[in-house]
C-alpha positions, 0 to 999 in steps of 0.5 A, a space after each residue: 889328926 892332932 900332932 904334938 909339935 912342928 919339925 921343919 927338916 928342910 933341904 938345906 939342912 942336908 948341905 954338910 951331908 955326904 952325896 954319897 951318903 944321900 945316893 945310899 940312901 936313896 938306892 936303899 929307898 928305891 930297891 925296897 919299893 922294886 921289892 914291894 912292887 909285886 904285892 903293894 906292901 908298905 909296912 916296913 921293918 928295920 931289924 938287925 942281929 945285935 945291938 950296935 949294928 945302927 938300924 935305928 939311924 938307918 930307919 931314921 934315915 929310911 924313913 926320911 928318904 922316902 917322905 921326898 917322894 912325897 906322900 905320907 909317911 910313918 916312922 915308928 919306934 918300935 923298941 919298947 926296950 931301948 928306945 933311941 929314935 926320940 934322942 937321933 930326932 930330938 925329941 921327948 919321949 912322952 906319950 907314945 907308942 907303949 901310952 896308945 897300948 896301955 890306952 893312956 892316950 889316944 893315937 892323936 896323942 902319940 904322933 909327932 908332926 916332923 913336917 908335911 910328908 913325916 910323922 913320927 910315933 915314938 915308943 913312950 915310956 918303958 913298959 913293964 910288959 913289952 912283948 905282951 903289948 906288942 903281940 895285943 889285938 890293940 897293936 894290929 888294930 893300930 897298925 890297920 889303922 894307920 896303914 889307911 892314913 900312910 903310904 908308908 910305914 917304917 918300923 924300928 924294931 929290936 934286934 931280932 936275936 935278942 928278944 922276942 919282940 921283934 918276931 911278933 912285930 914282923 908279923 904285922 909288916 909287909 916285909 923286913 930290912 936287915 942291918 949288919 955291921 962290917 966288923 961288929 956281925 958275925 956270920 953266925 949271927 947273921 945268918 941266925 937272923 936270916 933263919 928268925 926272919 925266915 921262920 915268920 915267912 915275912 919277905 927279907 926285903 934287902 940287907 943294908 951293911 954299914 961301915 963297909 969299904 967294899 962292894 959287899 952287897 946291893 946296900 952298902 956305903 962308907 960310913 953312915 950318919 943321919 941327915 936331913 933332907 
């Protein structure tokens, strides 16, 4: 597989980083593979309710933790509206994800090697018709694909209340993470997200809160931030 360019995420660089934002991390990491266990799923979704909720940092930061477990993992950003998983990686936008479905580029051309467990296929320039591409037999076709070189595969999709991108998206995945925000979520949003997840018969894998102070849910720390292993 060809790769654009080498990211060295070294061990060292997690130093300046919480341990108890590490420990979050890597519970998160651990009750979503308990989750998958029974059906050896491993096409993951990361969605929240509305903007602003941080589940692009928390898929960034997934999909981290699992590539220190070894294997091969995928991180791709599957917002082809408002894509942000290029700017917390810094990285360029170029071919990617919405290049590969409007067969601009092939799939060597759109993944980015960040180092010998993770890669990253970013979402390429905006596209006039994103629902369209990602609800095309070229997007499960890829998907197939790629399940057969990863072990993992995290994606990070828009808000589900917003659009409708991500209810076509989740239909490909194995299962589905829920970012909420202490103090941003509603319970109405909230549970309308549940009821969207629901309506695809996807499995709701776990809830990550962010800026939580309480021991409010399974997946919950002070806040967050990216970091690198």
């Amino acid at each position: 597989m060809a790769h654009n360019k080498n990211y060295n995420y070294s061990s060292g660089a997690a130093s300046s980083v919480p341990f108890a934002v590490i420990e979050a991390y890597k519970q998160i990491r651990t009750n979503i593979l308990f989750s998958l266990s029974h059906n050896k799923g491993k096409i993951i979704a990361v969605t929240s309710s509305i903007p602003y909720e941080g589940k692009s940092t928390c898929a960034v930061n997934m999909a981290i933790s699992f590539s220190q477990l070894g294997g091969k993992i995928l991180l791709i950003d599957g917002d082809l509206r408002r894509p942000s998983v290029y700017r917390k990686l810094k990285l360029k936008n170029a071919n990617g994800l919405s290049s590969y479905l409007g067969e601009f580029c092939s799939k060597e051309e759109t993944i980015t090697h960040i180092n010998d467990n993770l890669d990253v296929l970013l979402s390429g320039p905006i596209p006039p018709n994103p629902s369209e591409l990602l609800g095309s037999v070229r997007m499960k076709e890829l998907l197939e694909e790629l399940s057969r070189e990863y072990d993992f595969i995290i994606i990070d999709t828009p808000p589900i209340n917003v659009v409708t991108d991500t209810m076509i998206l989740i239909q490909y995945t194995d299962g589905v993470v829920l970012v909420a925000r202490n103090k941003v979520s509603t319970h109405e949003l909230f549970q309308k997200a549940v009821d969207n997840i629901e309506v695809t018969n996807v499995k709701l894998l776990g809830v990550i809160i962010n800026d939580s102070s309480r021991n409010i849910a399974k997946y919950k720390y002070k806040r967050y931030k990216r970091y690198q292993y």
